[in-house]
C-alpha positions as CSV (number, residue, x, y, z in Angstrom):
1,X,3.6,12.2,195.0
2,X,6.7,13.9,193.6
3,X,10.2,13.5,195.3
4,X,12.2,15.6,193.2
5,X,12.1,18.8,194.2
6,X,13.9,22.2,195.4
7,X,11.4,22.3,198.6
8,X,12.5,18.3,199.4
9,X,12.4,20.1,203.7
10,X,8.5,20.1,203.2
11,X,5.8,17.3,202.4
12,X,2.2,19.6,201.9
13,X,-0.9,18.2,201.9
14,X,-3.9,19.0,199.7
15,X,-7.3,19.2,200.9
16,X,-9.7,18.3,198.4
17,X,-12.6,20.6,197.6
18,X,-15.6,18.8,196.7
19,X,-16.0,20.7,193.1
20,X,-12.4,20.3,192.2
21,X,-11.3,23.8,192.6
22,X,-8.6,22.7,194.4
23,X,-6.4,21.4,190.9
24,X,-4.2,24.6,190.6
25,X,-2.2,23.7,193.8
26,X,-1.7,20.1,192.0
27,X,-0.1,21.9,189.0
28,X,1.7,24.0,191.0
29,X,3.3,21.0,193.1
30,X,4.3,19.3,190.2
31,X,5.6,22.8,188.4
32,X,8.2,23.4,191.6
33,X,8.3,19.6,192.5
34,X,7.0,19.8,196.1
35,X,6.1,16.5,197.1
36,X,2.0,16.2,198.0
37,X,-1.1,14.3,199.2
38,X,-4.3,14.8,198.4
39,X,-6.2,14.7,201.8
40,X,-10.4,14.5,202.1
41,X,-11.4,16.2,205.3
42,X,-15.0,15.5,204.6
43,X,-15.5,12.0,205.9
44,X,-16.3,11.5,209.3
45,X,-12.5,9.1,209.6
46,X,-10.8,13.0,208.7
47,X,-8.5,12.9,211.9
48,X,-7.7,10.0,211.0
49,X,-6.7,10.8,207.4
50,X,-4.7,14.0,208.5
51,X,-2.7,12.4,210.9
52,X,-1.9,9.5,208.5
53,X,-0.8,12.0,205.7
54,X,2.4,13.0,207.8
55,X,2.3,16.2,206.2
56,X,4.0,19.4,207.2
57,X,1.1,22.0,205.8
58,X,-1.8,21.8,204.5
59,X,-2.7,23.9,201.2
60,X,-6.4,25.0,201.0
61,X,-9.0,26.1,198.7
62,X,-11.9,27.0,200.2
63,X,-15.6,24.9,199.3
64,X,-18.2,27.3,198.0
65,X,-20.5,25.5,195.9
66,X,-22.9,23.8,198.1
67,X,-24.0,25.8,201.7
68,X,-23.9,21.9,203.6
69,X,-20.4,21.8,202.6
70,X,-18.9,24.8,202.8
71,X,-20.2,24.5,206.5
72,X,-18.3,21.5,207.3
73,X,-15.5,22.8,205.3
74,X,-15.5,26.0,207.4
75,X,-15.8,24.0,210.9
76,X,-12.9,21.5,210.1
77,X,-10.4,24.1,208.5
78,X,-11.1,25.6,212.2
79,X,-10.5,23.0,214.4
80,X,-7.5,22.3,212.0
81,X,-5.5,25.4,212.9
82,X,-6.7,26.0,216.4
83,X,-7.5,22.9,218.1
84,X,-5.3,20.6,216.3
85,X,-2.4,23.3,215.6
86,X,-1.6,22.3,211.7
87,X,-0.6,24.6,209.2
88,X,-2.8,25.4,207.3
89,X,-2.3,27.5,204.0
90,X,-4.4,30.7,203.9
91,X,-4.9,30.6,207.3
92,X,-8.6,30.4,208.8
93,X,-8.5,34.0,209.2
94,X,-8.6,34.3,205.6
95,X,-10.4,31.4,204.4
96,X,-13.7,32.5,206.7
97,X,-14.1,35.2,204.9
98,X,-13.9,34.1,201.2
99,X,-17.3,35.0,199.4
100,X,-19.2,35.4,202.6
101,X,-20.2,39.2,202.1
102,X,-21.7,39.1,206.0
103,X,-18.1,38.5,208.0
104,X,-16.0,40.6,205.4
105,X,-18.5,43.7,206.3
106,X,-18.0,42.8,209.9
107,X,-14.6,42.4,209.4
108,X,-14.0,45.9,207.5
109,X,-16.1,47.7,209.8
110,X,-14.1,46.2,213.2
111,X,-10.9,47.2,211.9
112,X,-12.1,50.8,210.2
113,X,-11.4,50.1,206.4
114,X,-13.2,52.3,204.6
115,X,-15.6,50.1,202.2
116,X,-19.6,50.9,201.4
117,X,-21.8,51.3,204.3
118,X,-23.4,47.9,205.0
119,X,-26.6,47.2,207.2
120,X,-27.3,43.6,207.9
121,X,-30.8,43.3,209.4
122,X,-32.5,39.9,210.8
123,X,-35.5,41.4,212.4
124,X,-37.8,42.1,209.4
125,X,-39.7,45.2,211.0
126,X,-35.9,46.7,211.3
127,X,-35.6,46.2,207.6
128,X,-39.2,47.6,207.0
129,X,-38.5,50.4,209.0
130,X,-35.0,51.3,207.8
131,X,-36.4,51.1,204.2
132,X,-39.1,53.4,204.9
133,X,-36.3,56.1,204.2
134,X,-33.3,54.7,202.9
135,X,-31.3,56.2,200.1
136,X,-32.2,54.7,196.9
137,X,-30.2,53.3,194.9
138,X,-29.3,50.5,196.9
139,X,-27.4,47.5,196.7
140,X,-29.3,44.3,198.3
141,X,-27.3,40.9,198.3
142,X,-27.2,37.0,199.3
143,X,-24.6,36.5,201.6
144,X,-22.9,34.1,199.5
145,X,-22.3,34.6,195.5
146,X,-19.3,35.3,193.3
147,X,-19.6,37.3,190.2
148,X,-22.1,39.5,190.9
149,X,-24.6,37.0,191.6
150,X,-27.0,37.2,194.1
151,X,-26.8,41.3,193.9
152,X,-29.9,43.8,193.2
153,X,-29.6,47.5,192.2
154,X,-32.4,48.4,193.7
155,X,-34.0,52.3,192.3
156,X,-37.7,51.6,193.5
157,X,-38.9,51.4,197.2
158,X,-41.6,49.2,196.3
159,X,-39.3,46.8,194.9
160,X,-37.0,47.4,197.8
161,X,-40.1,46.2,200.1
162,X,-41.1,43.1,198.2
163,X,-37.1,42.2,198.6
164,X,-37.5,42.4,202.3
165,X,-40.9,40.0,202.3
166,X,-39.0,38.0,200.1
167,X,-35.8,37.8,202.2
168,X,-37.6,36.8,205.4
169,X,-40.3,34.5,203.7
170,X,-39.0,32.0,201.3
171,X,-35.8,33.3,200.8
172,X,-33.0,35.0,198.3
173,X,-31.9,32.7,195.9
174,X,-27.9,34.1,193.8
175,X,-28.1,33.4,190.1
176,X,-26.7,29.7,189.4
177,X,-27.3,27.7,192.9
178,X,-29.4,25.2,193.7
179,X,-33.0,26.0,194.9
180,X,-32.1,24.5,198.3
181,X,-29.5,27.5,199.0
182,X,-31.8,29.9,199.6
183,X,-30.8,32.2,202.1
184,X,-33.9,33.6,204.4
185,X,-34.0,35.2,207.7
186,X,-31.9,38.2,207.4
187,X,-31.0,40.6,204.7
188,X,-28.1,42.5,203.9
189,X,-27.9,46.2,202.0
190,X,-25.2,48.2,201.2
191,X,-24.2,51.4,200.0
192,X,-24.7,52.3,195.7
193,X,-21.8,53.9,194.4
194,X,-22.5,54.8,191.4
195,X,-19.2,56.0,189.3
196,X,-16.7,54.3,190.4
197,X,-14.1,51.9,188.7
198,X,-12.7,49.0,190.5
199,X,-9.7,47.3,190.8
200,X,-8.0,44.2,191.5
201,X,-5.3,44.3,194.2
202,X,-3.6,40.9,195.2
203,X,-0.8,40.1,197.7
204,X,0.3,36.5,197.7
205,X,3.3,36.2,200.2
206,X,5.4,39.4,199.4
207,X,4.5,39.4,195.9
208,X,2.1,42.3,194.9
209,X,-0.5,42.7,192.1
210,X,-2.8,45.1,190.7
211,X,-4.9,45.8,187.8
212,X,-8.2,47.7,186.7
213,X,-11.3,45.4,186.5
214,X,-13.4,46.3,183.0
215,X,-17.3,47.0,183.3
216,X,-20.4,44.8,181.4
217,X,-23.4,46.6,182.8
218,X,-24.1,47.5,186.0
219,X,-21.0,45.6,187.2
220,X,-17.2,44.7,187.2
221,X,-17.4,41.5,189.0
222,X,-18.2,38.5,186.7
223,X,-17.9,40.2,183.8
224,X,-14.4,38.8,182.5
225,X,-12.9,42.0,181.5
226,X,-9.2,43.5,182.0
227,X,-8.2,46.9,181.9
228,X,-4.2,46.6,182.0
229,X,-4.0,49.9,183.8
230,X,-1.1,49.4,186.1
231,X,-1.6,50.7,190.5
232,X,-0.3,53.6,191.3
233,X,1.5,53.6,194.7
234,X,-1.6,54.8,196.3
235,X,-3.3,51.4,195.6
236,X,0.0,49.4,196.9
237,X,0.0,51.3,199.9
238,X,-3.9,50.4,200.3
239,X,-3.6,46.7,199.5
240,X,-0.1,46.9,202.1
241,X,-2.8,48.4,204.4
242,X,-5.5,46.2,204.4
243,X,-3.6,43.0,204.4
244,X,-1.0,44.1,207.2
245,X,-4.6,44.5,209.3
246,X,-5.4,40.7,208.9
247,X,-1.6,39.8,208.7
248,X,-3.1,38.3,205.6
249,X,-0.8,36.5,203.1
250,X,-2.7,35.7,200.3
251,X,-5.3,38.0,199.8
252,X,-7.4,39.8,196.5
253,X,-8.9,43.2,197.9
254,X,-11.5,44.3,195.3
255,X,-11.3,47.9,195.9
256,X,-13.5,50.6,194.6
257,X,-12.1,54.1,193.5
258,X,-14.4,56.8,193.3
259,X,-13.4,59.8,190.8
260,X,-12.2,62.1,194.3
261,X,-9.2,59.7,194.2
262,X,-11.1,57.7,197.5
263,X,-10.6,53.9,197.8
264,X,-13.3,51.4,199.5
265,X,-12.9,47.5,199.8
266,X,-15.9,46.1,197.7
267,X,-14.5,42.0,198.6
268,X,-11.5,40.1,200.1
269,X,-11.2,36.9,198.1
270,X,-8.4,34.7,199.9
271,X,-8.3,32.6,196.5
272,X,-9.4,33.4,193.0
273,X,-10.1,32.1,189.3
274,X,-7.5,33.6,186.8
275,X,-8.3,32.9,183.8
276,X,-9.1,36.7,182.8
277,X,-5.8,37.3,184.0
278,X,-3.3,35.2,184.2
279,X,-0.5,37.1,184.6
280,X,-2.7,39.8,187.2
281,X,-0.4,43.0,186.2
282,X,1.4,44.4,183.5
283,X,3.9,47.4,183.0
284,X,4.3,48.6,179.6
285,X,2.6,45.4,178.3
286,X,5.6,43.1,180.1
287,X,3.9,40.9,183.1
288,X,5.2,41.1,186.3
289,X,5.1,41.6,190.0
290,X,5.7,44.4,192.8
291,X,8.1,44.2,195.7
292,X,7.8,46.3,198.7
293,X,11.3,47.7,200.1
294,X,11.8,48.4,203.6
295,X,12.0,51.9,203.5
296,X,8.5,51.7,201.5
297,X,8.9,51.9,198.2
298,X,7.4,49.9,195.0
299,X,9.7,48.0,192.6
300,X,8.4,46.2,189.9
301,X,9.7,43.2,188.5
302,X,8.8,41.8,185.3
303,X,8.1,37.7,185.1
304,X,6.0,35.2,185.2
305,X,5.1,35.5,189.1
306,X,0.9,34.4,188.9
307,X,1.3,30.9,188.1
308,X,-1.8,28.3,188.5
309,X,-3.6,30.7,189.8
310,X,-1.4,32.5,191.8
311,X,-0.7,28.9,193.7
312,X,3.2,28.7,193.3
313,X,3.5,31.9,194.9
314,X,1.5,30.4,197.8
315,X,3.6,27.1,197.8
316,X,6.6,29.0,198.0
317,X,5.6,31.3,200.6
318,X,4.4,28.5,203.0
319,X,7.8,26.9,202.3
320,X,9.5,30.0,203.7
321,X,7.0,30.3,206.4
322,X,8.0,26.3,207.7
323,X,11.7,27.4,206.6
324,X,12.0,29.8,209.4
325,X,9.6,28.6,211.9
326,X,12.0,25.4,211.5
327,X,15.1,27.3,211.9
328,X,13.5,29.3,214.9
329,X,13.0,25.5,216.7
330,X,16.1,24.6,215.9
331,X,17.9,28.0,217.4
């Protein structure tokens, strides 16, 4: 722990992620001197540990590694926020959707953001039948996978038909997991577009961010490249969009653009690696952030805003979320 600090009103708690995904948030603690506790929610004592933490909020980066424990993850990040009524930093309406491509279509589709049509089937004659005339290309993919794993372009119907037997007999397996998370009983199928470029929009807080993905393939996910193209308004007024719907704070929107100026959400990742791009947009080569006014408009400001991963700008907007929900007590 770390007592010096600008933020000395708020003591946050870390919950540890199995695979260690959670470090940035320690960097960023010990960049703005926040005092922490790292706090394992995966042992059956994990009441027990939270309550003994004494902290005020609770920093999290979600478990996707291993399906068992991403489950229990998923189940006790719940019960944090609405049973046990912690803060909890994103918020479980965020966190339940990172990399789990079956609730973000649901979610997209409930609150009319335009993204590609997706069909999730779990009756394999509905499959069958619906691939009898589908419109090839089409996209089939696990439900979990980052990076374009676990995703098929699929141009044959033959090979759309033995991805169906295969989905509801011994399962779909995403490039890099473990044999044992194969996912069976249900497929899901989506939408090819097939010139379109993609880009990376990210609000953390009231900090905004955007930059062109780059292409290897078939794909822009995974594929480590950066076009420094700054957004256009249009894509900050999406991004303001989408994340005012969730009342989502910390937030990438993947968003396609197809060449008729259109945009579609491909993903919502409520956490991200940045090692591609650190600094997540740049103006005239200068790194920097956007601000939204109240009247609307876009202001950029150049600095060093992205930090660890975008986690200072989370630390500091959860210490101006307890700020005022401290002051609102107290008034």
């Amino acid at each position: 722990m770390h007592g010096l600090t600008p933020f000395a009103s708020l003591f946050v708690g870390i919950l540890t992620e199995p695979f260690h995904h959670h470090w940035p948030y320690i960097a960023a603690c010990r960049e703005l001197g926040v005092s922490y506790r790292l706090v394992n929610i995966m042992g059956d004592d994990w009441r027990e540990a939270l309550r003994e933490s004494a902290c005020d909020a609770f920093l999290v980066w979600p478990a996707m590694g291993y399906r068992p424990f991403r489950k229990l993850f998923d189940i006790r990040l719940r019960e944090m926020e609405e049973s046990l009524g912690l803060t909890v930093y994103p918020r479980y309406a965020e966190t339940r959707l990172y990399e789990d491509k079956v609730r973000t279509a649901a979610w997209l589709r409930e609150n009319d953001i335009p993204h590609p049509a997706t069909r999730v089937f779990e009756r394999e004659e509905d499959a069958r039948t619906y691939a009898e005339s589908a419109p090839l290309p089409l996209l089939v993919k696990t439900r979990l996978g980052a990076m374009a794993s676990g995703v098929w372009i699929v141009r044959e119907r033959s090979q759309l038909v033995r991805l169906i037997r295969k989905a509801f007999g011994k399962g779909l397996l995403a490039d890099y997991r473990h044999r044992s998370e194969r996912e069976k009983g249900f497929i899901l199928l989506q939408e090819y577009l097939p010139v379109v470029s993609e880009w990376r929009l990210v609000r953390i807080g009231d900090s905004y961010f955007g930059h062109k993905k780059g292409k290897s393939g078939d794909f822009h996910s995974g594929s480590g490249l950066v076009d420094w193209t700054p957004p256009e308004t249009r894509h900050l007024d999406f991004l303001h969009q989408v994340t005012e719907t969730g009342k989502f704070r910390s937030m990438a929107v993947d968003t396609f653009e197809t060449p008729d100026g259109k945009l579609w959400v491909n993903e919502l990742q409520t956490v991200f690696s940045a090692k591609a791009s650190v600094h997540q947009t740049k103006v005239d080569g200068k790194p920097g952030r956007f601000v939204r006014g109240v009247d609307g408009s876009w202001t950029f400001e150049p600095g060093d805003f992205a930090r660890n991963a975008c986690c200072n700008l989370r630390i500091q907007d959860v210490v101006c979320r307890f700020a005022a929900e401290k002051q609102g007590l107290q008034g």
